[in-house]
N, C-alpha and C positions, 0 to 999 in steps of 0.2 A: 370469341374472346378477343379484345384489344390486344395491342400490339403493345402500347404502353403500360408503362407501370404503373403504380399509384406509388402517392409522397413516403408511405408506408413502406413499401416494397420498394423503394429505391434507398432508403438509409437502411434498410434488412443489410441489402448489401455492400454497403459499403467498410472499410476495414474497420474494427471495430480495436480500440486502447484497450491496455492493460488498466487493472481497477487501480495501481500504485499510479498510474500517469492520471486518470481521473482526480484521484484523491489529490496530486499536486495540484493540476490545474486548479482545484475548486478553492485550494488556499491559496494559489495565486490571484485567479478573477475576484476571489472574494476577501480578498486581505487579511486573510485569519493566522497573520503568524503566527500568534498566541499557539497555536495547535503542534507547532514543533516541535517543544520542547518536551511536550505528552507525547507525541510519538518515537521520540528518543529513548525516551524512560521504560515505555512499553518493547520496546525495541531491544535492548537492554535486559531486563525482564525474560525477555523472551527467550535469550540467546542464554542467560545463565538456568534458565528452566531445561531449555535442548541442553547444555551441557553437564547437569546434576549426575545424568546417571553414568556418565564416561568417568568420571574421576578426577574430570580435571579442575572441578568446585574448590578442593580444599588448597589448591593452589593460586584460587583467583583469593580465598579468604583471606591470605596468608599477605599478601602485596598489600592491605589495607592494615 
């Protein structure tokens, strides 16, 4: 068996990003700012779904 690696087996090991740093870079390299302000939304979204069942919902309602 070689000694060397193959192209394959040498980015196996290399460190590999988190998916939130892939996901920016691709809106950076690829100029998609348009995508932020959906992932705000959903982000947002998300945070008042995790917080529905603690109680603290009828206080965020309350501020609008």
């Amino acid at each position: 068996m070689s000694s060397q690696l193959s192209e394959f087996e040498q980015l196996n090991q290399e460190s590999s990003t988190g998916t939130a740093r892939e996901f920016w870079l691709f809106i950076v390299e690829n100029k998609c700012w348009w995508m932020i302000p959906i992932l705000v939304i959903f982000c947002a979204f998300g945070v008042l779904i995790a917080c529905g069942p603690s109680g603290i919902l009828p206080f965020v309602y309350m501020m609008f």
